[in-house]
N, C-alpha and C positions, 0 to 999 in steps of 0.2 A: 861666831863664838870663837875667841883663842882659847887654845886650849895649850899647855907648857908641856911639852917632851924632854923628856930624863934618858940618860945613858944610862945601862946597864949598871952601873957604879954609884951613879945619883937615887933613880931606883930603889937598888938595894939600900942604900943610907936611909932613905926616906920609910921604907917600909922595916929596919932596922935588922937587915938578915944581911949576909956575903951575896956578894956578886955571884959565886959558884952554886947557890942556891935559886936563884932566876936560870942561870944558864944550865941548870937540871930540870927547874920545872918547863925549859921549851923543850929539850930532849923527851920528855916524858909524855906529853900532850898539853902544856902550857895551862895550869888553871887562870893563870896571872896574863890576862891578854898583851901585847906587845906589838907594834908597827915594825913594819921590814921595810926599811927606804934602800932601794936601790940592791944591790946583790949583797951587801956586807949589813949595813948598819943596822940596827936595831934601837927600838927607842919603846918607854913606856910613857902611855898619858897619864898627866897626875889624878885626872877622873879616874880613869880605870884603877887605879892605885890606890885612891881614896872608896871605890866602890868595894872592891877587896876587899880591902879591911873592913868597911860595914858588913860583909857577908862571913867573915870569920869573928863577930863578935857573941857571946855567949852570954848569956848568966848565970851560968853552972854548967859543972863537967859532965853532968847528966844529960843535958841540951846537947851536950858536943857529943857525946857517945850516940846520943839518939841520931842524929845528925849524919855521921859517919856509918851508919848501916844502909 
């Protein structure tokens, strides 16, 4: 299975947020899974990027507040 790996830049375009907010959410405990090649790079799969977002989808702010406790 290939699977397409995004830069931290691509990523964020794709999932529609800043760079600065991926490289918060690995600071913080990473909700948003991400590969570590080698001592620097960093890469996301567009699966995991695509599963994301199915898991932050909602049908009401009621769903989301329930959600978040």
């Amino acid at each position: 299975m290939k699977t397409n790996l995004f830069t931290t830049k691509q990523a964020a375009q794709f999932l529609g947020v800043s760079a600065s907010f991926l490289e918060k959410d690995r600071w913080r405990g990473s909700r948003i899974p991400f590969v570590r090649i080698g001592s620097r790079a960093i890469r996301y799969r567009e699966n995991d990027l695509e599963h994301f977002l199915d898991s932050q989808t909602f049908g009401s702010t009621s769903e989301y507040r329930g959600a978040a406790k």
